[in-house]
MINU-620071 format. One record per residue: x, y, z of N, C-alpha, C in turn. Coordinates in steps of 0.05 Angstrom, whole numbers, plus 32768, in hexadecimal, padded with zeros to 4 digits. Layout:
X	Y	Z	X	Y	Z	X	Y	Z
...
This chain:
812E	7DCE	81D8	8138	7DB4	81E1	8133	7DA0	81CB
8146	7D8E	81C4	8143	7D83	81B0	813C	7D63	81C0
8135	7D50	81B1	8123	7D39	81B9	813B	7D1F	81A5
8137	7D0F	81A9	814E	7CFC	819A	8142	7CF6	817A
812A	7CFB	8177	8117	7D06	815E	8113	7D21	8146
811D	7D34	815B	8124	7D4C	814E	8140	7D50	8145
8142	7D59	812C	815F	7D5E	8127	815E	7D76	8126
8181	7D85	8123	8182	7D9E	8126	8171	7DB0	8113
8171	7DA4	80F9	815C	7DB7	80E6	814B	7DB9	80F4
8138	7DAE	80FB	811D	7DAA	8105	811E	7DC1	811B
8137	7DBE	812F	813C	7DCB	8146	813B	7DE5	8139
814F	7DF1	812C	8155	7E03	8118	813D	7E16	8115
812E	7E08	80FD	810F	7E10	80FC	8101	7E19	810A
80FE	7E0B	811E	80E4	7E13	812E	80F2	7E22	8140
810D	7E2A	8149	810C	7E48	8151	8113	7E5A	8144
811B	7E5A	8130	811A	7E75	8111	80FA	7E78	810F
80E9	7E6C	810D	80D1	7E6F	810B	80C2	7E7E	8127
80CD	7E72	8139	80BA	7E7F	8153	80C2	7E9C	8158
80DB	7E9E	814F	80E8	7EB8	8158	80D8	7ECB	813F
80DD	7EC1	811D	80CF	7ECE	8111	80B6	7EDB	8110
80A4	7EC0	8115	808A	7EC0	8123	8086	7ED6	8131
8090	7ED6	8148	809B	7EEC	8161	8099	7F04	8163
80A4	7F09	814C	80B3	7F27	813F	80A0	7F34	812C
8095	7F27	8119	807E	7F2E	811A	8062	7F39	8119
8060	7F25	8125	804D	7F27	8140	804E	7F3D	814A
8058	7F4B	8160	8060	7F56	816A	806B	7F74	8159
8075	7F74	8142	8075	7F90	8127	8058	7F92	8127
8042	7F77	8122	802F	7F84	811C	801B	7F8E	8133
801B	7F81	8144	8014	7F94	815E	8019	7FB0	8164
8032	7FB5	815E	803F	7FD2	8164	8033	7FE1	8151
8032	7FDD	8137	8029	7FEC	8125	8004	7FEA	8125
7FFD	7FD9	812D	7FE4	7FDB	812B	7FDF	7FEA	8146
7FE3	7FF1	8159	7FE8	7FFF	8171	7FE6	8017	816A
7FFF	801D	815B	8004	8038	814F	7FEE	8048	8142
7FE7	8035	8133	7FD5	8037	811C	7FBE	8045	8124
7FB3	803A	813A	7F96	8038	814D	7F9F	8055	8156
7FB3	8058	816A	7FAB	8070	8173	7FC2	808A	8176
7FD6	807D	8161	7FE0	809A	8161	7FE5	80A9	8141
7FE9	8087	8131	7FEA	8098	8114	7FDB	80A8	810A
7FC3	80AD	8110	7FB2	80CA	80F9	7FB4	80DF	8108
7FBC	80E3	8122	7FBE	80FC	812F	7FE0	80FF	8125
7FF6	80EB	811E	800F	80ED	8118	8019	80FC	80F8
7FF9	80EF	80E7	8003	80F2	80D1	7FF9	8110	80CF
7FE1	8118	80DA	7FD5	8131	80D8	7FED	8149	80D8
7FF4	814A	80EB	800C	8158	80F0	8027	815E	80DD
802D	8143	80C9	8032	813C	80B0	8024	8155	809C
8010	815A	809B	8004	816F	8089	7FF4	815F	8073
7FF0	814A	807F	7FDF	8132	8071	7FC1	8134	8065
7FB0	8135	8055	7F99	813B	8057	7F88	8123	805E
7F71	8127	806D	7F64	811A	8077	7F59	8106	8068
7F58	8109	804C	7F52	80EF	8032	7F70	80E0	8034
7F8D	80E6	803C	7FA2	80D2	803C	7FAA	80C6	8057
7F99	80DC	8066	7F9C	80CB	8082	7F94	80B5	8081
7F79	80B5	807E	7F68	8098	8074	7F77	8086	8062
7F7F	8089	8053	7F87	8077	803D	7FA4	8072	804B
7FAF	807E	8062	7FC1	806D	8064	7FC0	805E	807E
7FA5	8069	808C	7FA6	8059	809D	7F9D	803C	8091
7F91	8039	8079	7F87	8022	8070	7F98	800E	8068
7FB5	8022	805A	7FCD	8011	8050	7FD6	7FFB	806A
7FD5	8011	8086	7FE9	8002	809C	7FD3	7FE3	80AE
7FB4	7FF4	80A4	7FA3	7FDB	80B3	7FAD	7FC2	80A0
7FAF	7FC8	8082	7FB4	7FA8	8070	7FCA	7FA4	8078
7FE7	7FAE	807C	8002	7FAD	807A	8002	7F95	8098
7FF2	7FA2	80AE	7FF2	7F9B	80CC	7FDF	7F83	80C8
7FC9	7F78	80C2	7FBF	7F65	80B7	7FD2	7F4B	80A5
7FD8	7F50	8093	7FE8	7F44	8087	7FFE	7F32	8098
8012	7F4D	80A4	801A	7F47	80B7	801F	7F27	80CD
8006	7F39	80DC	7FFF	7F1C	80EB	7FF2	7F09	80E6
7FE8	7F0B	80CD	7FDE	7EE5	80BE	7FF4	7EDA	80B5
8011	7EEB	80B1	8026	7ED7	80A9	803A	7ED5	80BF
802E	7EE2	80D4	8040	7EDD	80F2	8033	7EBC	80FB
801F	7EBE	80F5	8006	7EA4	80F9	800E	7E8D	80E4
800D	7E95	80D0	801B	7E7F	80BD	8034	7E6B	80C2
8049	7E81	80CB	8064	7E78	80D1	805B	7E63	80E7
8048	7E69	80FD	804D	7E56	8115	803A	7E3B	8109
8025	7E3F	80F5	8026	7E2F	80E9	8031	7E1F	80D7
8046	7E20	80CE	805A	7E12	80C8	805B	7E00	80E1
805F	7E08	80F2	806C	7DF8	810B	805D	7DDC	8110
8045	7DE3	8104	8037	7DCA	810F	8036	7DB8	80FD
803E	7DBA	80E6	8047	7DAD	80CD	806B	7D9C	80C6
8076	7DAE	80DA	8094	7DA9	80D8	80A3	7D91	80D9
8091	7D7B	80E4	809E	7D5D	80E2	808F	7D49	80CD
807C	7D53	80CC	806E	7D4D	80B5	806D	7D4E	8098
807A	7D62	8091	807C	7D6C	8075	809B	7D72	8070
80A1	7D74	8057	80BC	7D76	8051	80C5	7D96	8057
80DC	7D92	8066	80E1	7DA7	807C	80F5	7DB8	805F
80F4	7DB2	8050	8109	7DC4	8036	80EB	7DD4	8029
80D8	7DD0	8027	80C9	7DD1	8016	80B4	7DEA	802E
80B6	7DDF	804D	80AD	7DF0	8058	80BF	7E08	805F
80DB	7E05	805E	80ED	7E19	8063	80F1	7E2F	8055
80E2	7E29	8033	80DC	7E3C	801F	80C4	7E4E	8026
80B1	7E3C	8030	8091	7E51	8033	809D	7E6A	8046
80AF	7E5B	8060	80B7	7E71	8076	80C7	7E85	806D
80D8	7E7A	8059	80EB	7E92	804F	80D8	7EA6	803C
80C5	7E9B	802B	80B4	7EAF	8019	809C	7EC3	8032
808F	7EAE	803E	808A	7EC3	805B	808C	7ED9	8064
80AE	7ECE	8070	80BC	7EEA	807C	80CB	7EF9	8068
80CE	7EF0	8058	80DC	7F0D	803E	80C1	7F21	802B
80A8	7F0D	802D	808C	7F16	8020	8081	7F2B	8044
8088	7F27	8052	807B	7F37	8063	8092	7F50	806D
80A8	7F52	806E	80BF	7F60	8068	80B9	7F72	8051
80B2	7F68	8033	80A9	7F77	8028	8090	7F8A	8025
8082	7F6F	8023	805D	7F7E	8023	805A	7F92	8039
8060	7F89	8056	8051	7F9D	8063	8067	7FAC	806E
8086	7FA9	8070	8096	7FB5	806E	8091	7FD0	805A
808F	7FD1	803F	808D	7FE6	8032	8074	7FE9	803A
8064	7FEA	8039	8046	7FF5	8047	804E	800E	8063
805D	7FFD	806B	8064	800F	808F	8072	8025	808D
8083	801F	8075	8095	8034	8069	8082	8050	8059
8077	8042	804A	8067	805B	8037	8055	8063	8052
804B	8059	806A	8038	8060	8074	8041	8076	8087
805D	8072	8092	8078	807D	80A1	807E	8097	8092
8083	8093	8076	8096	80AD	8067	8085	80BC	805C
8067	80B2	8050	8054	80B4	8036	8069	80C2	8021
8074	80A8	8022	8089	80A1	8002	8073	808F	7FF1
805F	8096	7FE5	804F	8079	7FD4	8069	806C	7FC1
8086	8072	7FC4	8097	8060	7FB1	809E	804D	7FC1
809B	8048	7FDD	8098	8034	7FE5	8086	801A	7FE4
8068	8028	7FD6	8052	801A	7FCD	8055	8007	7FB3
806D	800E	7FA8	807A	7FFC	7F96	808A	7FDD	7F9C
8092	7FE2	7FAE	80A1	7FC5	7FBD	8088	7FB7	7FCA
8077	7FBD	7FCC	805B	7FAF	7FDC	8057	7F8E	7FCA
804F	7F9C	7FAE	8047	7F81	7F9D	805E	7F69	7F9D
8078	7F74	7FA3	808A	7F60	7FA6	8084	7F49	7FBB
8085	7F5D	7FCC	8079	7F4E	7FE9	8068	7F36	7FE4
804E	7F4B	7FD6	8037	7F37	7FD5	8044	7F16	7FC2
8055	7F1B	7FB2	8057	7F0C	7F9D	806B	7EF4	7FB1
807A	7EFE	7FC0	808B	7EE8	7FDC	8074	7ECF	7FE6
805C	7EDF	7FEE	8049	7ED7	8005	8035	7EC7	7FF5
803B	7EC9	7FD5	8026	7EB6	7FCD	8031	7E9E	7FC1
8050	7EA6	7FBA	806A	7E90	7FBD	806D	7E81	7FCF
8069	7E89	7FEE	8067	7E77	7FFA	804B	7E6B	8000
8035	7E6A	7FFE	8020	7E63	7FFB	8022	7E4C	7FEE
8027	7E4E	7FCE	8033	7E3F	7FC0	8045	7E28	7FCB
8052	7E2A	7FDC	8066	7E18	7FE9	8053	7E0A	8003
8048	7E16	800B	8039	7E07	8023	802C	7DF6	8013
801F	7DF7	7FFC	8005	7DEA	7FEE	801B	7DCC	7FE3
802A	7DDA	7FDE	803C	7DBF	7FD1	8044	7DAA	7FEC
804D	7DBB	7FFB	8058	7DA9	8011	8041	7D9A	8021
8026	7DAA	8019	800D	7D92	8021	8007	7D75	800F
8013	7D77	7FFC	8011	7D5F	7FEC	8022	7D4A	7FF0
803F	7D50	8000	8058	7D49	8005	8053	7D3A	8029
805A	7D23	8028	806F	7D1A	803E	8088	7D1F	804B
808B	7D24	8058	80AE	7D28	8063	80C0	7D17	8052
80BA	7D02	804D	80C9	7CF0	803F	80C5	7CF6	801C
80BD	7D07	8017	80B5	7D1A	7FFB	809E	7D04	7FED
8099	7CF4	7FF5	8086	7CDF	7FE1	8062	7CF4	7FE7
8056	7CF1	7FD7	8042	7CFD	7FCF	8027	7CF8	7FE1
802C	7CE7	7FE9	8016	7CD3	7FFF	8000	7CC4	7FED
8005	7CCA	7FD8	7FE3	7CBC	7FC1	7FF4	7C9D	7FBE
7FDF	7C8C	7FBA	7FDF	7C71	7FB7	7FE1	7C67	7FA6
7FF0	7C63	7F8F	7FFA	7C52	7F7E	7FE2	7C48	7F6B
């Protein structure tokens, strides 16, 4: 519901974000689910040895971690969204969800196929998520109105 204060970006945003948020959230639940109690009896069966079981259950605990600190991030945006310049936060969300698409995307994948050439698209990821980092940090220095907030 929009307020006579909110414009449609704003509107826009914050449900691309909740739904993102959402989604997830919710990938990393499932996979961390998975993870807990069916992947090493799944991968075994795979013909896996018990030194890559481990190591990949470790890939999917970071991939699933990761995960939901940037499912958490995104809704933090939200609480920043009228406050800060909504172009500048629209970048962190886009590096976010394309850094977590990647990072733990390929993680789920090598962890799914044990393709480690999937372990190659990972650092991409990482390199999205610290891009947007980068954009949150800027947009803390920033007003909505882009002025810097420091005092003359």
């Amino acid at each position: 519901m929009m307020t006579s204060t909110t414009s449609p970006e704003h509107e826009r945003f914050v449900r691309d974000s909740l739904w993102v948020a959402g989604s997830l959230g919710l990938v990393a639940v499932l996979f961390g689910s998975f993870g807990a109690h069916l992947l090493p009896e799944w991968l075994a069966r795979q013909g896996l040895e018990s030194e890559l079981i481990a190591k990949r259950l470790e890939q999917l605990e970071i991939a699933v971690r990761y995960n939901l600190f940037h499912a958490l991030a995104i809704l933090a945006l939200l609480a920043v969204a009228f406050s800060r310049p909504l172009r500048l936060l629209r970048c962190a969300w886009w590096c976010f969800t394309v850094g977590m698409v990647l990072f733990s995307g390929s993680l789920y994948a090598l962890v799914l196929c044990n393709q480690p050439k999937f372990g190659m698209i990972t650092p991409l990821g990482g390199v999205a998520l610290m891009v947007g980092w980068v954009f949150l940090v800027i947009a803390a220095r920033q007003r909505s109105d882009g002025n810097t907030g420091r005092a003359n």
